[in-house]
N, C-alpha and C positions, 0 to 999 in steps of 0.2 A: 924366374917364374916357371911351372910348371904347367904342361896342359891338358883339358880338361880328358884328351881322350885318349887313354892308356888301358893296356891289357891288361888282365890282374884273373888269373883263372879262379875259375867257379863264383865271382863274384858277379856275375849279368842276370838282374830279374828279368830280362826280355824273353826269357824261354817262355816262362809262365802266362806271359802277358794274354789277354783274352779280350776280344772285340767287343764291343758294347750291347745291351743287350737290346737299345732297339735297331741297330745292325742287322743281330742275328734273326731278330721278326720279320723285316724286311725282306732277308734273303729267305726266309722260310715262306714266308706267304708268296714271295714271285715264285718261287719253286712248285710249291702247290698250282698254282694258276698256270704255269708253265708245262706241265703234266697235262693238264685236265684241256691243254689246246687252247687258252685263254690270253697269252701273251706269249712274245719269244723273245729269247734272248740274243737273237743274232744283228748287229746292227749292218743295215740294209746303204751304200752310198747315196742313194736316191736320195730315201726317205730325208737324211740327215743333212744335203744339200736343198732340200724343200723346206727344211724347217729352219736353217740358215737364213734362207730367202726371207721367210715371212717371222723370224724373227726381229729382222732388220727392217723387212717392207724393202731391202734393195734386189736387184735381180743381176745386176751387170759382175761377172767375176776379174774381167779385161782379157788382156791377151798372153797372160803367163798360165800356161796350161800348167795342170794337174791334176785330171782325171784319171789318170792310169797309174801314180803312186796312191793317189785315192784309194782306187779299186782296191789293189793288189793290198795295202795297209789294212784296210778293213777287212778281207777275205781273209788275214794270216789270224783275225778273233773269230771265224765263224766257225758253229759246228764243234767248239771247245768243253766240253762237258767238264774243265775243272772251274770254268770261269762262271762264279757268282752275279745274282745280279747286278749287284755293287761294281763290281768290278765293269760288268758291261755297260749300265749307267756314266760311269768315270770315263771310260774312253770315247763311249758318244759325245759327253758336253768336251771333252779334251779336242774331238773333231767338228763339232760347233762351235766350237771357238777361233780355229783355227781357219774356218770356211767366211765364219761372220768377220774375222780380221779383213779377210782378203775385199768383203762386198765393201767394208766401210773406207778400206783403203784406195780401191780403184774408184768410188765415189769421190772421197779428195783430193785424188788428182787428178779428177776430170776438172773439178775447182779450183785445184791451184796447180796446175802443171809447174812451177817453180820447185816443185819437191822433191823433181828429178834430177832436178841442177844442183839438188844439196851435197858439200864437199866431205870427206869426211879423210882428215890427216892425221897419221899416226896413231892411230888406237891402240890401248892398252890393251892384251889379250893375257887372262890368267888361265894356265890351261892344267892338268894334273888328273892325276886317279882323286875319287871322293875321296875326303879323311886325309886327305896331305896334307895340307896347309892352304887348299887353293881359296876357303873364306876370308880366314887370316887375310892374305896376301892380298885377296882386292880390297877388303877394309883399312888396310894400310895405305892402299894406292889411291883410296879416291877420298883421300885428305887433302887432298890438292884443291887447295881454293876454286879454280876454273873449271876444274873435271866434269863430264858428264857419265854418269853411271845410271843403270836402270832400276826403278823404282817396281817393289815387286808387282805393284798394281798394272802399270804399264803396256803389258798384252793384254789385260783385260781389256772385252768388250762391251757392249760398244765403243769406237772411239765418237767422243765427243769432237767440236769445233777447237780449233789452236786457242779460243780463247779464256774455253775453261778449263784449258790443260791442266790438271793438278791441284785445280780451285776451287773451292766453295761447292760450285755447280757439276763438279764434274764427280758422278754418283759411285763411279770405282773405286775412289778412296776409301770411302767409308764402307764401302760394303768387303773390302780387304781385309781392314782393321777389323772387320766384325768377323767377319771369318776365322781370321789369325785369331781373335779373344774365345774363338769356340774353339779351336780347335785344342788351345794352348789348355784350358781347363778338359777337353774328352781328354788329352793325351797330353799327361806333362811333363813324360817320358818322352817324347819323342823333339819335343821343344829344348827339351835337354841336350839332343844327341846334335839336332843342328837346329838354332834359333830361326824363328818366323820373322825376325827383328832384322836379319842381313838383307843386302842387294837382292835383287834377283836375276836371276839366271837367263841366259840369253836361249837356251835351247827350245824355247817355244817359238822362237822365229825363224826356226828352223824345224818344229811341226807344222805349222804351215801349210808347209809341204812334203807332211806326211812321210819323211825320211829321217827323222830325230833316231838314233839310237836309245832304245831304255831298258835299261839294266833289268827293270822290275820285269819286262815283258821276256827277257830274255832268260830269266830265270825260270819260269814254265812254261813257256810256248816254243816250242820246239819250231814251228812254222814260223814264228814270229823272225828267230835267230838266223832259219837257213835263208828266208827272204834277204834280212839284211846284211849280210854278208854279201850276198850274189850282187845286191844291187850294181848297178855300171858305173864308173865314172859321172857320164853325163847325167844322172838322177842325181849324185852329188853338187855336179857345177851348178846345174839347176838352180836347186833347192839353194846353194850360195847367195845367187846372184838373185833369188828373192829376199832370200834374209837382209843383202845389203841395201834394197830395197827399200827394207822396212824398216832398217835402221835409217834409211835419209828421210823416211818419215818423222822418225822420233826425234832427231836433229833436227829438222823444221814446226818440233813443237816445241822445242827446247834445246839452247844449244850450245854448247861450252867448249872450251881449250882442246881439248880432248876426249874421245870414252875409254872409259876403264870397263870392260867385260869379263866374265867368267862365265865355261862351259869345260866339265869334263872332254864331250864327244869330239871337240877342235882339236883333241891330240890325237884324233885318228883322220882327220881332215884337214890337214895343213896344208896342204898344196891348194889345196881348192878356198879354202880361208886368205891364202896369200896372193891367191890369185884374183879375188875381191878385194882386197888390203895389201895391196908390196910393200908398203913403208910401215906396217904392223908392228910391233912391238910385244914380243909373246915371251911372258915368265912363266916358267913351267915346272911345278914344287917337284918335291921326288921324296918318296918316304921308305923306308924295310919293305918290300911285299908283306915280309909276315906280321906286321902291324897292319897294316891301312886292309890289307883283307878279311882281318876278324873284325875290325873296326864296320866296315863296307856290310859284311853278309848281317851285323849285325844290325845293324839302322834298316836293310831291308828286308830282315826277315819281321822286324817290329812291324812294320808298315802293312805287311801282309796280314800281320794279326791283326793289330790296331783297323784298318779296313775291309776283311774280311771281303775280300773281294775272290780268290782263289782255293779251290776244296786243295784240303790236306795235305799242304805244303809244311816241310821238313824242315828242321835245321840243318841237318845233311847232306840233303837235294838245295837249299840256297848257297850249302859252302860248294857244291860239287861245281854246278854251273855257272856261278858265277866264277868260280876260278879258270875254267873254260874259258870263260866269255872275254875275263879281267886279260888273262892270258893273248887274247888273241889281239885284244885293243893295245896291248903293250909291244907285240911283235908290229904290227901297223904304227906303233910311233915310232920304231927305233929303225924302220927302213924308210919311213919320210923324213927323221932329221938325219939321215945319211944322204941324201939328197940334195935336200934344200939348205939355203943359206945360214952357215950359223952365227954371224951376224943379227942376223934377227930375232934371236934368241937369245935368255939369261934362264938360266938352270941356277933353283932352291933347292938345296940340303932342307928338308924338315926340320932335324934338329936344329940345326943354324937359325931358321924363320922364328922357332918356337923361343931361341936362349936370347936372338939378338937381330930382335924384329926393327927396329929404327934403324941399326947398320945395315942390314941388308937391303933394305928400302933406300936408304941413303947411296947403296952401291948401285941398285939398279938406277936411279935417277944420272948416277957419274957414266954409265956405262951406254946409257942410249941417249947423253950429251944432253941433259938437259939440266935447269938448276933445280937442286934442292936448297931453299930458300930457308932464313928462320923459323919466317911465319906457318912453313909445311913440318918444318920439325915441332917446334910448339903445337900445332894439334897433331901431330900424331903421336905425341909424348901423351897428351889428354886423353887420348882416346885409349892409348895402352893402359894409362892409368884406370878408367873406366869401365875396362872391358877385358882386357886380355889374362884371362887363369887367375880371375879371383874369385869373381864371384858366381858362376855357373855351375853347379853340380858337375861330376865326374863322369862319363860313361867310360864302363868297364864290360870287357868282353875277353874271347879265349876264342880259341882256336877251333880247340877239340869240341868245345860245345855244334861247331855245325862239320862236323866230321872230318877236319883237315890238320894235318901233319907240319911242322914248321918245314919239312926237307922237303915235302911234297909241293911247301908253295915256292919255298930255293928255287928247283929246280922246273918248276911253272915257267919262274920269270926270270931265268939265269941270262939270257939275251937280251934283255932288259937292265937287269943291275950291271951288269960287267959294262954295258956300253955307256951308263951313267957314272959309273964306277959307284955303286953304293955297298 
């Protein structure tokens, strides 16, 4: 089996790609209004914590501060003259979501304080650069009849009562799926590059509290990048020890053998991940740099077009910075697994995931002692057969299309490859 996402130069329509064009109305008329002193684009912490409040009607946030990654998060978008409406619309409701999580959270455990007590043993953790294999890999992993894995609707809010978790009544689901059916017809390109149909990702439980690392912001906002880097330890532990929080939430609305999670940014946070989870369980893919980086600048230079949320963003400015960026999150992985236990770790070959995805799966299961059972090989045979490099479109991309060198990205991530040996 072959897959879907291979370099193949001059062959990538995504240069051409072009936002929609009631997008482009949108951000022209807030622009006009925005001129003439009629609205602003700058989103305000107040404001966006008041309308949290009375979105929900809750007021209590509890006793896990985060008013000052607050602050400083939303100050690294203020005052940004490439950022489009769009773009500043998406990061408000991204920080209304994450504020409404926290009211409706500290609301049910004012009700069920037992949500504190929830256990959580041995979690799967899939961690990698985007474009390695790390979808594959938890799709593999959460064929496991008992496993719990997150459903992409899941951080949405509000949360509902435990007992319409994921049923009938509980109005996230559908309005998920409605979403994913819009999104997948505006852009069927981009459904292409990565499906609306996988797991979702855990890193919204760790905006939260407003220290999630994102590539996309780190690609133009220069304030964005030098904030998150500086950040201290302690804004990291923090921010952990809420996410695990919030995962003994979703545990006590639903609860299984195990989780199987995936988050690129846990491979720059592994101490502070293991220090929430010691008996963790972290597979972590490994691909060529000079694959998964045309691959990477490719899928987010689409996104910038496709949302039109950023003025006059380059292919050359997404290969430059994000090789920076990709760069620096690889040196921070390769001095935390020098550290920490390795043990706790199983290291993917891409190629390997991609030729000989049931052995591999079958080797991680021998390697952190656990069984791999018939009934786990039988669906994951099913699932390869339904899924894996046959029937998806291809996305194809190059290098040079966003101004980058195969020797320039070698020597990027020479500190990286040699310590993986790739």
């Amino acid at each position: 089996m072959k897959p879907n996402d291979i370099p193949e130069q001059g062959a990538s329509p995504i240069l051409d790609t072009q936002p929609p064009t009631a997008l482009r109305a949108i951000n022209g008329t807030a622009r006009f209004l925005n001129r003439a002193g009629l609205v602003s684009f700058n989103p305000s912490p107040d404001a966006l914590i008041h309308s949290a409040r009375k979105r929900t009607g809750l007021g209590d946030f509890g006793p896990w501060d985060f008013d000052k990654e607050l602050r400083e998060f939303v100050g690294c978008f203020r005052d940004q003259p490439r950022l489009k409406y769009t773009g500043i619309a998406g990061l408000k409701e991204m920080v209304r979501n994450g504020l409404e999580r926290r009211l409706c959270l500290q609301r049910d455990i004012q009700v069920h304080p037992e949500i504190l007590g929830q256990e959580i043993h041995h979690p799967f953790y899939v961690v990698g650069f985007p474009r390695s294999g790390t979808t594959l890999m938890q799709n593999l992993l959460i064929q496991h009849p008992g496993c719990r894995w997150m459903r992409p609707w899941e951080t949405m809010t509000p949360f509902p009562c435990k007992a319409d978790w994921g049923g009938p009544a509980d109005p996230r689901v559908a309005r998920y799926h409605a979403t994913a059916a819009r999104v997948k017809r505006r852009y069927p390109t981009q459904d292409q590059i990565h499906s609306w149909d996988n797991p979702g990702e855990c890193w919204l439980l760790l905006y939260a509290s407003f220290v999630a690392p994102q590539l996309l912001g780190s690609v133009v906002l220069d304030s964005y990048r030098a904030w998150w880097e500086k950040l201290p330890p302690t804004a990291f532990a923090k921010a952990y020890q809420f996410y695990r929080l919030q995962l003994q939430y979703l545990t006590w609305c639903q609860n299984g053998s195990h989780w199987v999670l995936k988050e690129t940014s846990h491979m720059t946070q592994l101490d502070h991940l293991l220090g929430c989870f010691p008996d963790a369980r972290i597979v972590q893919t490994h691909r060529d740099p000079g694959q998964f980086m045309g691959s990477i600048c490719s899928l987010i230079y689409y996104q910038f077009r496709c949302y039109d949320s950023v003025q006059g963003v380059t292919p050359e400015e997404v290969g430059r910075l994000l090789l920076q960026t990709c760069s620096v999150w690889a040196a921070r992985n390769v001095a935390l697994r020098r550290q920490l236990d390795a043990a706790s770790f199983f290291d993917v070959p891409y190629p390997q995931l991609v030729e000989e995805p049931l052995e591999v799966t079958r080797r991680i299961y021998h390697y952190f002692g656990m069984e791999f059972s018939p009934d786990l090989q039988s669906k994951i045979e099913e699932w390869l057969r339904r899924h894996h490099g046959i029937h998806r479109p291809r996305h194809h991309y190059d290098l040079a299309q966003f101004g980058l060198r195969a020797d320039q990205v070698k020597e990027a991530f020479k500190p990286y490859c040699d310590y993986f040996d790739l």
